[in-house]
C-alpha positions in Angstrom: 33.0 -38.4 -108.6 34.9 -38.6 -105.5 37.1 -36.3 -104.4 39.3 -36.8 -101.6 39.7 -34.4 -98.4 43.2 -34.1 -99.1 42.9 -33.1 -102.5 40.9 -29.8 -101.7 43.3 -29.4 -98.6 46.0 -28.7 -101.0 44.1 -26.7 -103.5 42.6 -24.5 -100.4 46.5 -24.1 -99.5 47.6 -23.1 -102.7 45.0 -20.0 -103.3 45.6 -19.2 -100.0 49.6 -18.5 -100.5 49.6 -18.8 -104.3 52.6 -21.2 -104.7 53.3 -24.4 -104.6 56.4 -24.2 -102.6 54.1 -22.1 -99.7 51.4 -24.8 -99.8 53.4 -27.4 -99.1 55.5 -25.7 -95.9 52.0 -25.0 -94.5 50.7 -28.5 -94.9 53.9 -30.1 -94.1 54.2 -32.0 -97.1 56.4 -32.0 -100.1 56.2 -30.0 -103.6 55.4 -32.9 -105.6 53.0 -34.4 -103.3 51.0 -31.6 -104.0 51.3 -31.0 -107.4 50.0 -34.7 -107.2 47.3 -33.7 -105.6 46.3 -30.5 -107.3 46.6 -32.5 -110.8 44.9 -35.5 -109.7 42.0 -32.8 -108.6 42.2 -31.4 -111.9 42.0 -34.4 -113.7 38.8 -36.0 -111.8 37.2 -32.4 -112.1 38.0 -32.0 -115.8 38.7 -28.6 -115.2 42.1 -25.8 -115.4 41.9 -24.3 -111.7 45.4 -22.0 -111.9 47.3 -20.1 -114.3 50.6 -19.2 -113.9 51.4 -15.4 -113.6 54.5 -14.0 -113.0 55.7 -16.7 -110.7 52.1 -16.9 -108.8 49.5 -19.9 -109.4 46.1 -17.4 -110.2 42.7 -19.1 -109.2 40.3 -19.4 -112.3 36.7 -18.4 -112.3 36.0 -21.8 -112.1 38.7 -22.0 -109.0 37.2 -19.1 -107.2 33.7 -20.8 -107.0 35.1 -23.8 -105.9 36.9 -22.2 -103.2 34.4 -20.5 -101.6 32.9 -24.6 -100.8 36.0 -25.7 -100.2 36.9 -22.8 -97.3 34.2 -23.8 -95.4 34.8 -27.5 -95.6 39.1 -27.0 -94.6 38.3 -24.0 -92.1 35.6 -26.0 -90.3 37.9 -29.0 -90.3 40.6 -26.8 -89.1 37.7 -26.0 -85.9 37.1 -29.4 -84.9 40.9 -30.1 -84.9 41.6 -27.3 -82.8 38.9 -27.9 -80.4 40.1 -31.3 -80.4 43.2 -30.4 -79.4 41.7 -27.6 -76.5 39.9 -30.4 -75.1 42.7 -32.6 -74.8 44.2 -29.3 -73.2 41.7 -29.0 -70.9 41.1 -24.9 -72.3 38.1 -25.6 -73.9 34.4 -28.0 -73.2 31.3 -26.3 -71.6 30.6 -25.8 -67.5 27.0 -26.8 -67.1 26.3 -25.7 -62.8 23.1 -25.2 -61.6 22.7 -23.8 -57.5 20.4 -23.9 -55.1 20.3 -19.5 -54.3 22.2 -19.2 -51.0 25.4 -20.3 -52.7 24.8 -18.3 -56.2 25.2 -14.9 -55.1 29.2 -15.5 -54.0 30.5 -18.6 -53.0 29.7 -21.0 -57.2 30.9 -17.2 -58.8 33.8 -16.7 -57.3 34.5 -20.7 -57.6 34.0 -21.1 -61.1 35.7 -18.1 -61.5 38.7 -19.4 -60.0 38.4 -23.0 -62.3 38.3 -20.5 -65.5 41.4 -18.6 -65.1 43.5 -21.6 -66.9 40.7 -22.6 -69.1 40.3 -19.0 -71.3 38.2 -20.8 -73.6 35.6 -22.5 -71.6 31.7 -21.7 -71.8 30.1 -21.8 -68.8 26.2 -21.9 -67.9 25.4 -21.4 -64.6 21.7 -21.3 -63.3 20.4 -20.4 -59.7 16.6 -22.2 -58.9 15.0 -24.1 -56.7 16.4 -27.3 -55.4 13.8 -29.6 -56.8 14.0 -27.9 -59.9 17.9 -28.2 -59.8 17.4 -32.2 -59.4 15.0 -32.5 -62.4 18.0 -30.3 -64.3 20.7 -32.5 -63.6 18.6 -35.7 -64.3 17.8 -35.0 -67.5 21.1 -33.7 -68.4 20.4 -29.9 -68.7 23.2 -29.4 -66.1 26.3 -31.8 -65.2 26.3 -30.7 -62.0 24.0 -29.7 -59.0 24.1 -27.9 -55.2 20.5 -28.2 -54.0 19.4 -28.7 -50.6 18.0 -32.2 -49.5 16.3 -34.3 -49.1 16.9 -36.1 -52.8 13.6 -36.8 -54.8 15.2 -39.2 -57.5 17.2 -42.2 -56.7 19.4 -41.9 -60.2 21.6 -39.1 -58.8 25.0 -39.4 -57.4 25.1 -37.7 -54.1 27.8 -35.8 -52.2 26.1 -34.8 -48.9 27.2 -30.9 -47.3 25.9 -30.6 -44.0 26.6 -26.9 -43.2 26.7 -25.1 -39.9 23.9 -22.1 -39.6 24.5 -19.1 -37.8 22.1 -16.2 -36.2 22.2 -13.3 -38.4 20.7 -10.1 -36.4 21.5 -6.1 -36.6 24.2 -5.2 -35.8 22.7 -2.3 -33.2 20.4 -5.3 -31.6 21.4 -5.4 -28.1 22.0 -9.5 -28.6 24.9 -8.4 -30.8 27.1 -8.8 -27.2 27.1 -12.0 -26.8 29.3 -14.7 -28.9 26.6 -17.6 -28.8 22.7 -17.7 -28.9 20.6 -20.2 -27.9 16.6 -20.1 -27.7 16.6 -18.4 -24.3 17.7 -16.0 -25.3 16.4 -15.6 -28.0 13.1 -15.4 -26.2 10.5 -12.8 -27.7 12.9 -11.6 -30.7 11.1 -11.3 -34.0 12.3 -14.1 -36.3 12.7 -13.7 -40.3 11.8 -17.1 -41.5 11.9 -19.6 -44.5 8.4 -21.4 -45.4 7.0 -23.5 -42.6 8.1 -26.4 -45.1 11.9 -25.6 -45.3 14.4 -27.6 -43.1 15.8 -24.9 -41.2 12.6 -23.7 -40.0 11.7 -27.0 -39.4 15.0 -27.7 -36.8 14.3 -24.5 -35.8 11.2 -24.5 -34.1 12.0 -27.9 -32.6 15.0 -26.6 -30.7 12.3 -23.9 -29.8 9.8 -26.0 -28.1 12.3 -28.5 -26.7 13.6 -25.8 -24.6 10.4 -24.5 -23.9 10.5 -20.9 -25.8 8.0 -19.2 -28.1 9.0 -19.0 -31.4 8.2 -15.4 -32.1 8.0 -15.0 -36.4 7.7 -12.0 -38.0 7.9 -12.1 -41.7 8.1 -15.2 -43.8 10.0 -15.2 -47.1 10.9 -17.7 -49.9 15.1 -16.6 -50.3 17.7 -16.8 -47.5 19.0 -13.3 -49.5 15.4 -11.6 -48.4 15.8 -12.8 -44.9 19.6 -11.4 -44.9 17.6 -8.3 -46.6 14.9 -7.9 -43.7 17.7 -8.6 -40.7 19.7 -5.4 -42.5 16.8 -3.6 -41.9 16.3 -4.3 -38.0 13.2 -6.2 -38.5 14.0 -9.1 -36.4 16.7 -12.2 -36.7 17.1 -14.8 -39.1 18.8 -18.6 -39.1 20.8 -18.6 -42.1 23.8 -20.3 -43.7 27.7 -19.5 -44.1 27.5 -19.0 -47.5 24.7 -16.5 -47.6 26.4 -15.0 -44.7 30.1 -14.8 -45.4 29.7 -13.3 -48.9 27.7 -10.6 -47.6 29.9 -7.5 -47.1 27.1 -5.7 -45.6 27.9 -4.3 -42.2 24.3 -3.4 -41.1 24.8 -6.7 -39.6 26.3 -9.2 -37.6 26.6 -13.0 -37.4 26.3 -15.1 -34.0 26.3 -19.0 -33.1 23.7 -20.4 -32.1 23.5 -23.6 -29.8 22.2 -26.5 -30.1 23.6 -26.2 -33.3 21.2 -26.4 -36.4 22.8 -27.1 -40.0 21.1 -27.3 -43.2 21.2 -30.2 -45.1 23.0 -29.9 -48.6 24.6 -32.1 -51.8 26.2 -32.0 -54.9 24.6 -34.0 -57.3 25.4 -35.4 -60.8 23.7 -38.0 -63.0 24.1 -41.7 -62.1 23.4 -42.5 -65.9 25.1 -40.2 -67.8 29.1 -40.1 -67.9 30.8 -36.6 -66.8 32.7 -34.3 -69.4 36.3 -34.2 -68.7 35.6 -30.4 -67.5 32.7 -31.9 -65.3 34.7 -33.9 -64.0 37.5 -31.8 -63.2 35.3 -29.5 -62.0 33.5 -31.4 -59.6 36.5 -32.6 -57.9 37.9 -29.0 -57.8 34.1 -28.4 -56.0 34.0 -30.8 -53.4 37.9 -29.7 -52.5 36.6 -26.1 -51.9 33.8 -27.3 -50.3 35.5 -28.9 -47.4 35.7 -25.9 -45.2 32.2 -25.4 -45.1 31.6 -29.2 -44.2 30.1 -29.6 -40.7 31.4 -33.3 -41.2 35.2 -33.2 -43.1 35.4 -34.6 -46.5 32.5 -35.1 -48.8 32.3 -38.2 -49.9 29.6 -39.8 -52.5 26.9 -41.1 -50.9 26.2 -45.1 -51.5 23.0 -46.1 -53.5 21.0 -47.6 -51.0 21.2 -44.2 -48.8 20.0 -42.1 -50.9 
């Protein structure tokens, strides 16, 4: 026996509103197309599924089993339409971000924030790790889309470098606070709150150090640019940190200072080079790179060719 979908579409309809007149407005069809259909399903089923009761079709037993298979078959129908028809919207899909920590505690919450007020029915999964860990994500398709800091360890990423400005975050009672700029001379003999000798920033750090001839004094060492941020609130030296772990911090126990020659830390948005983008990943990561742009030490991101990577 084969029973067509349209068949139990109408019978659904019908036990639902209990005429045949109500099934038909909700379908959008006409009366005797479903009468058709309800006595074509009872002829292939060989079984009565109404009676008529004071004007009112009345499920049988036999009807009120079948109904409870057929409900789930219409209703989740009825889903995939609908989400069909969000997607094509643009309200529904899933928001899969992953960023590196400096960026997670303000600037990616407040953004995706902003990209979910028109999209009420979106899911979003947003994850804050290490940027290695963020590239191995993103290639195998755990998240769309990636902000890690470089340099890249896979060459089947797309890559949108973000080469942000860093800034000299100290207390804000520190004597230093006076001046606009900082540069290593001045700097001389203040305690430093530093990343792993490893990271980038330390890196360019203590090279602009011993170019101009200036000990670099370092105090504590610590794995997040939020603990450095945390050690700097509590007067225990300065720290070289980035806008966005600096700008989102409403803290006032500090203050933030250039500092010349200038240092930036190396960034990127990254998504797979061999998997497509959802529509929502991709609207997304255009909306991303457009809010980006301000923090840009070098304009407009732009994707990276293959052979640079």
């Amino acid at each position: 026996m084969r029973l067509r979908f349209r068949q139990l579409q109408a019978f659904h309809a019908i036990v639902e509103v209990g005429t045949v007149t109500g099934a038909a407005e909700a379908l959008g069809i006409s009366q005797p197309g479903i009468s058709n259909l309800l006595a074509e399903l009872e002829r292939q089923t060989g079984l009565k599924l109404f009676e008529r009761l004071h004007g009112r079709l009345v499920p049988t037993p036999e009807a009120e089993l079948m109904y409870r298979e057929v409900d789930t078959v219409v209703r989740g129908l009825d889903h995939v339409t609908q989400t069909v028809v969000d997607l094509q919207n643009k309200q529904a899909g899933q928001l899969q971000v992953a960023s590196q920590h400096s960026m997670s505690f303000g600037f990616m919450p407040r953004t995706i924030a902003e990209f979910a007020r028109t999209r009420p029915d979106m899911n979003i999964s947003f994850q804050s790790q290490y940027s290695s860990k963020i590239q191995e994500w993103v290639l195998s398709g755990l998240f769309e889309i990636g902000i890690c800091e470089m340099p890249m360890l896979y060459d089947t990423l797309n890559v949108y470098p973000l080469h942000v400005e860093t800034k000299v975050a100290l207390h804000r009672d520190n004597p230093l606070a006076a001046y606009e700029v900082l540069t290593p001379e001045l700097l001389r003999g203040e305690p430093f709150i530093v990343m792993g000798p490893d990271h980038i920033t330390q890196r360019r750090l203590r090279d602009v150090f011993e170019k101009a001839d200036v000990p670099l004094k370092t105090r504590v060492n610590s794995h997040l640019f939020k603990n450095l941020l945390s050690f700097v609130k509590e007067g225990m030296g300065v720290s070289l940190l980035d806008r966005f772990g600096l700008e989102f911090d409403y803290d006032d126990r500090f203050v933030a200072r250039d500092f010349e020659p200038r240092i930036t830390m190396d960034l990127a948005v990254i998504t797979s080079a061999t998997r497509p983008l959802s529509q929502v990943g991709k609207e997304f990561l255009a909306y991303l790179l457009q809010e980006l742009e301000p923090y840009s030490a070098t304009g407009s991101l732009r994707k990276l060719s293959r052979d640079k990577v």
